[in-house]
MARBAZA-515705 format. One record per atom (N, C-alpha, C): x, z, y. Coordinates in steps of 0.02 Angstrom, whole numbers, padded with zeros to 5 digits, always signed. Layout:
BEGIN
XZY/...
***
This chain:
BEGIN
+05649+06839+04856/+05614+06778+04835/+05617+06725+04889/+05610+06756+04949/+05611+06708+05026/+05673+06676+05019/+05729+06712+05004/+05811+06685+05015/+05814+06626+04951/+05787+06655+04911/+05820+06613+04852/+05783+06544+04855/+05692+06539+04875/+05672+06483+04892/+05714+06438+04944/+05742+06464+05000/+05769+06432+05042/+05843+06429+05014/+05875+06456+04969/+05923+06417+04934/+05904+06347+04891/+05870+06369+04864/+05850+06314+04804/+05822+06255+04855/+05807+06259+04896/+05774+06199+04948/+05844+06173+04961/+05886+06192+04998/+05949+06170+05025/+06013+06173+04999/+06022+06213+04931/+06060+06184+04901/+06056+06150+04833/+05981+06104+04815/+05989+06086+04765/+05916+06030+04767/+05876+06030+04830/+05831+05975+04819/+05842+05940+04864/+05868+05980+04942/+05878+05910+04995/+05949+05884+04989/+05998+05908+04933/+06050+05861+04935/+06021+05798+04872/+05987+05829+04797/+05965+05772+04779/+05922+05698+04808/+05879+05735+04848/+05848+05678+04902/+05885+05639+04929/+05928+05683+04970/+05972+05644+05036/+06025+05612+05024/+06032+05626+04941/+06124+05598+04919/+06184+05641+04908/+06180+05688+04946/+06252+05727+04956/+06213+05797+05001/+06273+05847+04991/+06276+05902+05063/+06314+05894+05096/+06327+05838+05125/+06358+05800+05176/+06320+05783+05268/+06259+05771+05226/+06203+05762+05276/+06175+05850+05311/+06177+05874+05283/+06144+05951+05297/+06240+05997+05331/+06240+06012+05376/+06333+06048+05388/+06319+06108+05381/+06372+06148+05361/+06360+06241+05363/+06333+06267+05396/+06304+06317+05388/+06286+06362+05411/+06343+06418+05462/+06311+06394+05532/+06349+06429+05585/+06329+06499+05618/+06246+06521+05599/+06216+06550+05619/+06159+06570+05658/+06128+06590+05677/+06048+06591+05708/+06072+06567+05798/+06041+06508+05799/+06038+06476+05880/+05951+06478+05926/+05972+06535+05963/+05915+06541+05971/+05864+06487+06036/+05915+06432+06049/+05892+06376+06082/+05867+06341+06051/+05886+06354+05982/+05828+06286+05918/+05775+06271+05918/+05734+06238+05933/+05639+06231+05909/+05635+06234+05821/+05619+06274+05791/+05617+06267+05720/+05523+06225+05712/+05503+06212+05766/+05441+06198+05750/+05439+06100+05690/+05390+06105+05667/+05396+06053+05629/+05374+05988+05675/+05397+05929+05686/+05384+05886+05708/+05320+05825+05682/+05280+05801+05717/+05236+05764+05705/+05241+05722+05656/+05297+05678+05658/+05332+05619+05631/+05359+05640+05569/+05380+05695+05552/+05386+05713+05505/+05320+05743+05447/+05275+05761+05486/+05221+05797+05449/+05177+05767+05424/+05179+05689+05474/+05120+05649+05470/+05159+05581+05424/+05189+05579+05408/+05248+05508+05430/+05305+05534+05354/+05362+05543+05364/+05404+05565+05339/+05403+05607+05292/+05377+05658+05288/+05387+05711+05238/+05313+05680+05188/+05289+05634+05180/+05222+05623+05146/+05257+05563+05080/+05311+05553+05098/+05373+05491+05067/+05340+05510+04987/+05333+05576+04955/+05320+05592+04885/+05273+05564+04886/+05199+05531+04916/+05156+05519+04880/+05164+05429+04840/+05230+05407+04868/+05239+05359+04824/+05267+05358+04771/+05298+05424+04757/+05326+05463+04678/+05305+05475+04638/+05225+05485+04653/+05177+05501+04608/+05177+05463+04540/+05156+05509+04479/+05159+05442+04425/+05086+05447+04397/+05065+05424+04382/+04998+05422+04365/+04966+05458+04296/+05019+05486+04270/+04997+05515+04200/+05043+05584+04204/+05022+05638+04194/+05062+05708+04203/+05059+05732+04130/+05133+05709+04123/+05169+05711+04040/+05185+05790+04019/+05149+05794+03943/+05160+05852+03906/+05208+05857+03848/+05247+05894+03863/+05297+05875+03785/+05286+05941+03729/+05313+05956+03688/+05335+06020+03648/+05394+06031+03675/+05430+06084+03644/+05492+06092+03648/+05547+06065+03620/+05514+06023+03568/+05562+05957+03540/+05544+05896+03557/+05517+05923+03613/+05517+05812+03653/+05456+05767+03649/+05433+05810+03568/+05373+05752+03566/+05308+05764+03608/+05265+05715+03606/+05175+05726+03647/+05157+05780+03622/+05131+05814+03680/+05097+05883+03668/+05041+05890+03618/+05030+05930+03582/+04971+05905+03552/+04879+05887+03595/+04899+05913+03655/+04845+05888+03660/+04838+05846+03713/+04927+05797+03708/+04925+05720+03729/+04937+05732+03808/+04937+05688+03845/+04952+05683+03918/+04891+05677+03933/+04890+05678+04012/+04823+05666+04033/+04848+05626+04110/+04803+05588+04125/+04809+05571+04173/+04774+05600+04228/+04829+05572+04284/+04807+05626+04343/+04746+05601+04374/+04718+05558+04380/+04642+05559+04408/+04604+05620+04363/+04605+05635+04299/+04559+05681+04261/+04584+05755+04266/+04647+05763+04322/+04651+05834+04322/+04653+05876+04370/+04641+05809+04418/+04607+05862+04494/+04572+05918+04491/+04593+05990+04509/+04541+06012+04513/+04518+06055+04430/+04552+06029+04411/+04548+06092+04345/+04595+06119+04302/+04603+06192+04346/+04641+06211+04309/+04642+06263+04250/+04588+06233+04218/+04570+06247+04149/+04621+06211+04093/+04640+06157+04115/+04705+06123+04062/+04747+06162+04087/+04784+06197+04104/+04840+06228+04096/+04803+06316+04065/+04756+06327+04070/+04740+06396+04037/+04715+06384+03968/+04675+06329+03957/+04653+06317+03896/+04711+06271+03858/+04737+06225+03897/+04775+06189+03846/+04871+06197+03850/+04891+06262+03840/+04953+06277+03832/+04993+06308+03892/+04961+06314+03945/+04991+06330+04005/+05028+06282+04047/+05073+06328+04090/+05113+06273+04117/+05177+06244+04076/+05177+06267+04026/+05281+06252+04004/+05268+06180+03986/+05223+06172+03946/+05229+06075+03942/+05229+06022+03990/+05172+06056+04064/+05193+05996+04103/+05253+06008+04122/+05290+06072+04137/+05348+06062+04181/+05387+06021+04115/+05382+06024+04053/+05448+05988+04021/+05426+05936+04022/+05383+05892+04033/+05354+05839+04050/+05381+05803+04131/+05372+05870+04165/+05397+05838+04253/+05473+05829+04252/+05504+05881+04220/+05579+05853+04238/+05604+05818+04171/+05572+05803+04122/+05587+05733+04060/+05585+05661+04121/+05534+05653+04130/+05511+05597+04140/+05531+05589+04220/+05562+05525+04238/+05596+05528+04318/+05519+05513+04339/+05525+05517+04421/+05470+05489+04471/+05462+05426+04470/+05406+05379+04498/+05400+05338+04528/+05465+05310+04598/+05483+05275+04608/+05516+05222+04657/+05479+05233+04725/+05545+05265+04780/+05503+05293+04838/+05501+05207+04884/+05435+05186+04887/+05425+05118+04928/+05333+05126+04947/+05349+05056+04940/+05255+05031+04966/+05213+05036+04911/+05241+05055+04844/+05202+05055+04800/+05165+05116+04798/+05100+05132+04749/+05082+05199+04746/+05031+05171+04676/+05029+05231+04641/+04991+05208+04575/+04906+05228+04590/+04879+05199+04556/+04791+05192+04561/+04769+05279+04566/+04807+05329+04548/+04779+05370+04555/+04771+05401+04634/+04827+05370+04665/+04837+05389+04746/+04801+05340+04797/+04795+05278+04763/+04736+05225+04809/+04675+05245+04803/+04657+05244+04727/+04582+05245+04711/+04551+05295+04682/+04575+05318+04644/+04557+05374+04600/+04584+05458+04637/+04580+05470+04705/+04626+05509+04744/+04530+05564+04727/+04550+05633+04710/+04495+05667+04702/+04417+05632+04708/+04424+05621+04640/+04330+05593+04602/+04307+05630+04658/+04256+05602+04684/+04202+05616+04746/+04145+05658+04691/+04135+05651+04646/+04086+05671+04576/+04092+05655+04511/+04077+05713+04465/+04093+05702+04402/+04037+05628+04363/+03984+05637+04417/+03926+05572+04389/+03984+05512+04408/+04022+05482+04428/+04042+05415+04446/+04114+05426+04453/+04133+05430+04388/+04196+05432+04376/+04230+05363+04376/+04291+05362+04385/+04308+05266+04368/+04360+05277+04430/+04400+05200+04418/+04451+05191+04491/+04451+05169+04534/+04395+05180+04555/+04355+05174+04627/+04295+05233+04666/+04316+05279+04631/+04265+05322+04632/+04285+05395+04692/+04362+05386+04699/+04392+05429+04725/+04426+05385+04813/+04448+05445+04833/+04496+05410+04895/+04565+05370+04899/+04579+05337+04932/+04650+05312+04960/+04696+05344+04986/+04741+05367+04972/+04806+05408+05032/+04838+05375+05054/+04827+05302+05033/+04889+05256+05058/+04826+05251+05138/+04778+05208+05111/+04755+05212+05201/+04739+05265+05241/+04733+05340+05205/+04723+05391+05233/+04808+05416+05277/+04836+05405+05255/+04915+05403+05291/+04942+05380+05348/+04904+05314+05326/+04906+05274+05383/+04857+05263+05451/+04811+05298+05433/+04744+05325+05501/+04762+05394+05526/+04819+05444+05456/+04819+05495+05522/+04872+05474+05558/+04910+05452+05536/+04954+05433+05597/+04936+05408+05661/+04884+05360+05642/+04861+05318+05702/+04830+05356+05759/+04781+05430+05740/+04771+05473+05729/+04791+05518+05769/+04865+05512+05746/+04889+05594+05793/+04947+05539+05833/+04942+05477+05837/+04996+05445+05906/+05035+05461+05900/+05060+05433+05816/+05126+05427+05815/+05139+05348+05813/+05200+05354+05869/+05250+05296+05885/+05269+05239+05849/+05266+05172+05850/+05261+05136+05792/+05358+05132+05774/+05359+05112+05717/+05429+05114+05699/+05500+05110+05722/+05489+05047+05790/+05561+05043+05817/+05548+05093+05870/+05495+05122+05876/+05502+05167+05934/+05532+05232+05905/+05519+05244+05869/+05538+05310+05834/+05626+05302+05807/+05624+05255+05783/+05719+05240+05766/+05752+05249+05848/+05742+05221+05903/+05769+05231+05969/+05767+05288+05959/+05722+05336+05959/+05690+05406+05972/+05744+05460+05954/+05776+05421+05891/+05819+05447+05829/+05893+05432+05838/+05911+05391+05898/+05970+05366+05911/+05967+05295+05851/+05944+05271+05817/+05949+05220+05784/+05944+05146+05832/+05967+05108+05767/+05961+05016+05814/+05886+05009+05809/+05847+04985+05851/+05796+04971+05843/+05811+04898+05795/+05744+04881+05751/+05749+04792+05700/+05729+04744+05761/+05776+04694+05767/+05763+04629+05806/+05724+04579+05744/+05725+04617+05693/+05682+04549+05632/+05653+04607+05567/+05615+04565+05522/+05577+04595+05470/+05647+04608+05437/+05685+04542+05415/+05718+04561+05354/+05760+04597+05351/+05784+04636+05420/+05823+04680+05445/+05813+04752+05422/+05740+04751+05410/+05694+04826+05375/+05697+04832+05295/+05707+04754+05260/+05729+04774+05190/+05758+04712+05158/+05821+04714+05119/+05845+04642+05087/+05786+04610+05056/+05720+04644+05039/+05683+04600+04969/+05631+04562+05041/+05631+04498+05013/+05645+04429+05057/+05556+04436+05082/+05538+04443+05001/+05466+04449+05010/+05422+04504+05008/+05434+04557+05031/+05437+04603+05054/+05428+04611+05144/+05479+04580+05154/+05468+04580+05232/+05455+04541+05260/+05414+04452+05224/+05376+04426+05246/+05291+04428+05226/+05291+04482+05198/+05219+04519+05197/+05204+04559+05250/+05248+04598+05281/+05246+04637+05322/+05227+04605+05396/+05295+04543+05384/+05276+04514+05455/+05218+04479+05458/+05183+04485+05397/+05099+04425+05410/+05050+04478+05425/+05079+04546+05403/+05040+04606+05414/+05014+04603+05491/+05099+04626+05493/+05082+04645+05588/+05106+04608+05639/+05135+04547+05622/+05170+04515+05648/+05206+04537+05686/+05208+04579+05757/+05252+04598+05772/+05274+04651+05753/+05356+04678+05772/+05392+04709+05760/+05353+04793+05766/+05374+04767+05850/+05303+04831+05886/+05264+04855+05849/+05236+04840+05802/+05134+04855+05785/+05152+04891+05727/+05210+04908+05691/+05237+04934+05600/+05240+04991+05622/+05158+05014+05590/+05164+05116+05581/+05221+05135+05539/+05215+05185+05575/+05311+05227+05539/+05287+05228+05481/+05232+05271+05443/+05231+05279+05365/+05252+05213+05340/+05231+05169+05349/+05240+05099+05309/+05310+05066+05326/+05331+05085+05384/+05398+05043+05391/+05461+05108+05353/+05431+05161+05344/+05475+05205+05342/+05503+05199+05253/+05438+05177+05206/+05442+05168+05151/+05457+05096+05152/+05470+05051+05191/+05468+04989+05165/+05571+04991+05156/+05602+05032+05204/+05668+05004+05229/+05713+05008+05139/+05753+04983+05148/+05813+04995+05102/+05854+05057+05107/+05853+05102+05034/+05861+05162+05054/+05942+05191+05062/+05964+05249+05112/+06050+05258+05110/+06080+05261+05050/+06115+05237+05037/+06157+05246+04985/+06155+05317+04950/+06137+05332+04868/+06123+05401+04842/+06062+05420+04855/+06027+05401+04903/+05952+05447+04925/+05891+05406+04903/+05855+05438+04910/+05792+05423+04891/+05748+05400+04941/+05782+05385+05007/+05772+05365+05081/+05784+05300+05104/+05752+05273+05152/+05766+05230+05206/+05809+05298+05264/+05833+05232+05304/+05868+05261+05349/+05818+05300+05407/+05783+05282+05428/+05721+05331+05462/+05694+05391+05430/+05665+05389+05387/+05633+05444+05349/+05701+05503+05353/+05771+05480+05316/+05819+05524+05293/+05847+05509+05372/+05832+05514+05429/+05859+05550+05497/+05804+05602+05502/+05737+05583+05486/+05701+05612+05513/+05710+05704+05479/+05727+05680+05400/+05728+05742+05364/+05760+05772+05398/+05826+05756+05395/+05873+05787+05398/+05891+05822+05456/+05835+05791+05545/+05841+05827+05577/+05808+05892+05581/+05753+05880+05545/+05694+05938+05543/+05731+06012+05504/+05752+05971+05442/+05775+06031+05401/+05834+06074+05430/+05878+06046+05481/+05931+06082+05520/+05906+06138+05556/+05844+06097+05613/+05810+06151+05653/+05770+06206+05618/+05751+06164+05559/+05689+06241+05517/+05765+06288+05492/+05810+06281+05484/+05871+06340+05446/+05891+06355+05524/+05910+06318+05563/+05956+06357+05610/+05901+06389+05675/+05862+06373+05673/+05792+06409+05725/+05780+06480+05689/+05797+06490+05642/+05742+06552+05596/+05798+06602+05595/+05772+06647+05647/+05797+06700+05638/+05804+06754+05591/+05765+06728+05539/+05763+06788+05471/+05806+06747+05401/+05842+06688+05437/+05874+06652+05374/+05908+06699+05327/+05929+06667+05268/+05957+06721+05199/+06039+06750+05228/+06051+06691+05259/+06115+06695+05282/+06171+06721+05341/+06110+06741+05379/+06118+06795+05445/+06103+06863+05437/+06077+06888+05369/+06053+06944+05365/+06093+06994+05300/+06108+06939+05239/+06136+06975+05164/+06209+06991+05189/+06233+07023+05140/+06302+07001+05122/+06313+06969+05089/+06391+06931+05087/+06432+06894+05042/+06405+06890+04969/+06401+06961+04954/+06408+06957+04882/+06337+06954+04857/+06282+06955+04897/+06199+06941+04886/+06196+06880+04909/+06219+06838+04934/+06200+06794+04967/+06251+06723+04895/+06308+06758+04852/+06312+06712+04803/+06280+06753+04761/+06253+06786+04764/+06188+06786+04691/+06158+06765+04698/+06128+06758+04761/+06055+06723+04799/+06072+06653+04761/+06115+06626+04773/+06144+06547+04757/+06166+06529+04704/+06167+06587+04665/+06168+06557+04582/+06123+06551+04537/+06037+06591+04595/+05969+06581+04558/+05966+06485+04571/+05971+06461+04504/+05931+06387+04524/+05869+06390+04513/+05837+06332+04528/+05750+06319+04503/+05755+06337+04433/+05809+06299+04401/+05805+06275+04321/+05805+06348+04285/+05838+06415+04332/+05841+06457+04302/+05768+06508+04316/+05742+06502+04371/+05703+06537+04385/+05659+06507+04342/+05637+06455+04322/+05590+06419+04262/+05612+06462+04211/+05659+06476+04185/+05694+06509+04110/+05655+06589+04121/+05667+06615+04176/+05652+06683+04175/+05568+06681+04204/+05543+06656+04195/+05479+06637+04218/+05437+06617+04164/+05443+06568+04124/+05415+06545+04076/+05456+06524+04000/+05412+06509+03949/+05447+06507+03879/+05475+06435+03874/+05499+06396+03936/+05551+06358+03925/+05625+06371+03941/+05649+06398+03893/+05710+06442+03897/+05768+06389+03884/+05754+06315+03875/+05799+06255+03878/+05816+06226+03944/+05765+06233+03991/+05746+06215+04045/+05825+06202+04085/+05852+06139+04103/+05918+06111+04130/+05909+06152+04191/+05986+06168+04234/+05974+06176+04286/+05964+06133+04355/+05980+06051+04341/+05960+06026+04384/+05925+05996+04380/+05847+06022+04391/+05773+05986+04379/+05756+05937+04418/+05790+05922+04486/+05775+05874+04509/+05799+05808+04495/+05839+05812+04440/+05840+05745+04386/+05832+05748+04341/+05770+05689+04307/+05765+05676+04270/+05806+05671+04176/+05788+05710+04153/+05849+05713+04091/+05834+05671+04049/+05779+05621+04034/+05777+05555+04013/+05828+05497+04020/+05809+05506+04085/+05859+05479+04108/+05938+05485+04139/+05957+05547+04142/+06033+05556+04180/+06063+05622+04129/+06092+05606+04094/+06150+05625+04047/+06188+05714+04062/+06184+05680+04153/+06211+05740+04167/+06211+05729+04254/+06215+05770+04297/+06239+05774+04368/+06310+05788+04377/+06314+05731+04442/+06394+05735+04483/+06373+05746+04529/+06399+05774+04584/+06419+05771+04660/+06329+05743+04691/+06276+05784+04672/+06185+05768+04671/+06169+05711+04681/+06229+05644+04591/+06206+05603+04572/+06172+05608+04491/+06127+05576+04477/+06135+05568+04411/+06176+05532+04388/+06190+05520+04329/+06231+05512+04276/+06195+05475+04231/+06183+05428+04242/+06129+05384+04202/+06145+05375+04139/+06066+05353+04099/+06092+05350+04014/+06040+05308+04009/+06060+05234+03931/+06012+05196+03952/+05932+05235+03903/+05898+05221+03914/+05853+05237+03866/+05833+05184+03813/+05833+05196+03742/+05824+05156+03690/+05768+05104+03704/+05778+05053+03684/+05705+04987+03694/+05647+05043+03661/+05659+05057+03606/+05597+05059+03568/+05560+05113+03593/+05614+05167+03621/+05583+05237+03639/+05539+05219+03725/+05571+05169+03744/+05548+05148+03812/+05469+05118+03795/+05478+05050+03745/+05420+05045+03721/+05367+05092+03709/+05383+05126+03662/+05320+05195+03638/+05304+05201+03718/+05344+05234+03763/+05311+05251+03798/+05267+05231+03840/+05294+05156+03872/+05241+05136+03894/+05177+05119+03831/+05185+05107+03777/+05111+05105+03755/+05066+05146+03752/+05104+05230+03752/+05044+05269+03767/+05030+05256+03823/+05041+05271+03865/+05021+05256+03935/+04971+05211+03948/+04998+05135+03901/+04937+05090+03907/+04872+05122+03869/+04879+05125+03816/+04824+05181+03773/+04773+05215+03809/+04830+05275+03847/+04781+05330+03875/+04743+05286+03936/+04779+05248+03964/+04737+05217+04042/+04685+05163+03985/+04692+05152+03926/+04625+05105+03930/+04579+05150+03903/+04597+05209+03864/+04528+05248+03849/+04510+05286+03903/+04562+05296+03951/+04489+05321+04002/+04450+05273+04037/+04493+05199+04042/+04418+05156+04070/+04382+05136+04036/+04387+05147+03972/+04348+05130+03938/+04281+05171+03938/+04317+05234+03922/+04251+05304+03946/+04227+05283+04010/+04262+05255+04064/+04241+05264+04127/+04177+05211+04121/+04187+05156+04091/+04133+05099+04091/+04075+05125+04038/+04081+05157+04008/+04024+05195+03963/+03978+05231+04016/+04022+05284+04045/+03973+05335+04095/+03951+05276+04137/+03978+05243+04149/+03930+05206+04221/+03903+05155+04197/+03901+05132+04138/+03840+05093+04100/+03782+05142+04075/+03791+05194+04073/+03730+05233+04045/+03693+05277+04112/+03742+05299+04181/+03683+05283+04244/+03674+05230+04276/+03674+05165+04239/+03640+05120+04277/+03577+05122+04240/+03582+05132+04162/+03523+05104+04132/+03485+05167+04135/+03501+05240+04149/+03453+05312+04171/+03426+05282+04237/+03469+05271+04283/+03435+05248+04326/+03385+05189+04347/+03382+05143+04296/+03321+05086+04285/+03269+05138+04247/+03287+05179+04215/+03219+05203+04192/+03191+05234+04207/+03243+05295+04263/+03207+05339+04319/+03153+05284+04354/+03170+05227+04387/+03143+05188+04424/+03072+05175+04402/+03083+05147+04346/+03006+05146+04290/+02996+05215+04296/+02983+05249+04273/+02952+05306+04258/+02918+05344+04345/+02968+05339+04394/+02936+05336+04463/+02886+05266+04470/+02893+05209+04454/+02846+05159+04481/+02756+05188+04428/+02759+05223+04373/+02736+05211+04326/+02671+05297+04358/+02714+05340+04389/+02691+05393+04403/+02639+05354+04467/+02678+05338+04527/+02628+05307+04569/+02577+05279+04578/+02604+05235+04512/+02521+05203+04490/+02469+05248+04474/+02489+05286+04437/+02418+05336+04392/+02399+05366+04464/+02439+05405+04508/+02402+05412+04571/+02382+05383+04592/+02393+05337+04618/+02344+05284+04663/+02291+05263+04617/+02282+05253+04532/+02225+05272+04503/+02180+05302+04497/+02205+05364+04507/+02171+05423+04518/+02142+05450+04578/+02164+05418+04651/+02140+05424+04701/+02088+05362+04728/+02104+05302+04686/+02044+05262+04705/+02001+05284+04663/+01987+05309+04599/+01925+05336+04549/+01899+05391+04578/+01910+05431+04625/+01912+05506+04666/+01842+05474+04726/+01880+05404+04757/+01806+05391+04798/+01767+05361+04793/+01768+05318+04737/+01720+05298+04691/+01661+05336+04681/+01691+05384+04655/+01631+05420+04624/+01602+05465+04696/+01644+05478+04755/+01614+05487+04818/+01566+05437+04832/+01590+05380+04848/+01531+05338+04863/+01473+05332+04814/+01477+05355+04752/+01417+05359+04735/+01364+05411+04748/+01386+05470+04754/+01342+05523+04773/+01313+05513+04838/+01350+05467+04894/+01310+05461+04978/+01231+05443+04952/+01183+05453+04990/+01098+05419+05010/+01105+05354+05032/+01073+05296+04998/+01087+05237+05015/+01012+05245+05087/+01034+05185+05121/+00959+05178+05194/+00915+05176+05164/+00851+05200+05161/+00788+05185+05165/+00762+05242+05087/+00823+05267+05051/+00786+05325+05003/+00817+05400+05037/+00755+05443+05015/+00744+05505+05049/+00821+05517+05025/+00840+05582+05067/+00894+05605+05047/+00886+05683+05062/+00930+05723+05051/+00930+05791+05075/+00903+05839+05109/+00911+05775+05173/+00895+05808+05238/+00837+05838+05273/+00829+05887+05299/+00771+05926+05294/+00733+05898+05370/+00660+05895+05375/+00669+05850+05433/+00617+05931+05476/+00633+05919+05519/+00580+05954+05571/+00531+05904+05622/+00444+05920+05627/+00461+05881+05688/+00456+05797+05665/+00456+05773+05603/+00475+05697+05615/+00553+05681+05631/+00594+05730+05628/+00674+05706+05644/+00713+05743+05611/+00741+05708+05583/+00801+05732+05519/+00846+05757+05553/+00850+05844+05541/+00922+05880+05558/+00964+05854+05552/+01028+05853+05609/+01073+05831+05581/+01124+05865+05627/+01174+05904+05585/+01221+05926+05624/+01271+05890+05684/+01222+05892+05737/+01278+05849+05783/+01236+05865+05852/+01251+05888+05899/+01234+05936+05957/+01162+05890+05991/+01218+05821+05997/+01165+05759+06061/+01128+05725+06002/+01107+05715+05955/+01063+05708+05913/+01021+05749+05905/+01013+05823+05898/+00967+05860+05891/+00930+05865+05980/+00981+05864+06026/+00939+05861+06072/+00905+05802+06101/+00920+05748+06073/+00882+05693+06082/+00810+05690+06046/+00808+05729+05993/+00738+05733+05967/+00713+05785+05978/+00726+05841+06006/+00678+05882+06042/+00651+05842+06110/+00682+05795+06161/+00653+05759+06195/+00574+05737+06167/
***
């Protein structure tokens, strides 16, 4: 299972990422001068590039394509429960849902579920503001764990360091946002410059991020002394490599259609070349439908969302009454309490209780009684 994961990683997701297996070279064997340890810049920085992939709705199909029956859901409502996949069909619909439908565009963008709606803080105050940010959470751990701002890290990398913004991406306005950001060059945290650049040709990268991969992933295979490939033989080591993802999905679950190269999109790409897609256009109308569900489902949940939080504002005006309303009757009830104390006291000058001895009214109190035995 260890071998075949680390096949399927390296021969079939970091060449779709990176463009080619051009970037990654053979396998020479276990170097035991390698650091296989994972690098900062990568952990904090670089390898976090997916959370701008994210798409905001985690699509369910049948096995003939259409909406699941019990519809998509969006990902703010499924943090955290994984009761929709036990109660509502398992896993086979989202996965035909994850590899139907391509990712999000790896940049500066990120959809509301990763700014705002990032794990509901509580089921009472649901809405898209109710949850965390990862975009600024990304960008504080970096700050965080002192990592190097952008051109420092390209030097770092053997790269040109940018003498200008527009040097970091052709889109014009794009990198005069950036420069009002930080104005200088200096001050651009790697996460943000790393997603902002123009990506290598084939990849899903800027040129930083895809050095950074690509150095890490060398040292994690050639540091590890227990790799698939220093240990099998020949003839295990191409079986090892003819398990794909797409197949281990088939023998795993009841999507027995399941393509073998899942890391593209089959909506969109016809077929794979050389870990390109093969693009196909998609019909207006079918493009349409889709975004209208989409619009659909995002307005009935804010719509629900503005219901729940119109109905604890107005619980909570009436909690308020109903606390102002309790206080009163106490403080009613404690001024009527000495009322009727002060009426029972002996007013001056009528007898009262007190038993007198002597001409002098007992009275419990030490220097009073001995003042009238005087």
């Amino acid at each position: 299972m260890i071998a075949e994961t680390q096949s399927i990683m390296y021969n079939e997701y970091l060449p779709a990422l990176l463009g080619g297996k051009q970037y990654i070279p053979d396998y020479t064997g276990y170097k035991k001068n390698i650091n296989p340890g994972i690098s900062t810049e990568f952990s904090t920085a670089a390898f976090r590039y997916g959370h701008s992939e994210v798409n905001s709705v985690l699509f369910r199909l049948h096995e003939d394509g259409s909406v699941y029956k019990h519809g998509h859901v969006l990902l703010r409502d499924a943090y955290f429960k994984p009761n929709l996949i036990e109660n509502e069909g398992g896993i086979d619909p989202i996965l035909r849902g994850a590899i139907n439908f391509r990712v999000q565009e790896t940049d500066l963008l990120m959809v509301d579920e990763m700014r705002n709606a990032l794990f509901p803080t509580s089921a009472a105050t649901p809405g898209k503001s109710s949850g965390f940010d990862l975009a600024a959470i990304n960008i504080q751990r970096g700050r965080d764990h002192g990592i190097p701002d952008l051109n420092t890290v390209r030097q770092k990398l053997g790269l040109k360091a940018y003498t200008s913004f527009d040097e970091i991406t052709a889109d014009k306005e794009l990198a005069k946002r950036i420069q009002e950001v930080y104005g200088n060059l200096e001050n651009i945290d790697l996460f943000v410059g790393g997603l902002a650049e123009d990506h290598v040709t084939g990849s899903e990268l800027g040129e930083t991020f895809h050095k950074i991969l690509v150095e890490q992933f060398i040292r994690l295979r050639d540091g590890d002394r227990f790799w698939y490939e220093a240990h099998l033989a020949k003839e295990e080591i191409k079986e090892v490599e003819a398990t794909t993802m797409g197949k281990m999905i088939r023998m795993n679950t009841a999507y027995q259609d399941c393509p073998d190269d899942v890391f593209f999109a089959t909506q969109r790409c016809s077929g794979v070349k050389d870990h390109q897609c093969i693009p196909i256009l998609l019909p207006t109308s079918d493009y349409m439908s889709m975004q209208s569900q989409n619009e659909k489902l995002t307005k009935e949940t804010n719509d629900q969302d503005y219901t729940i939080q119109t109905l604890i504002i107005v619980a909570a005006i009436l909690g308020f009454a109903c606390l102002v309303c309790l206080l009163f009757a106490i403080r009613i009830a404690i001024y009527s309490k000495f009322t009727d104390n002060d009426e029972k006291k002996p007013q001056k000058g009528v007898e009262g209780p007190s038993n007198e001895t002597g001409g002098c009214a007992t009275i419990e109190m030490g220097s009073s009684n001995r003042a009238c035995e005087a």
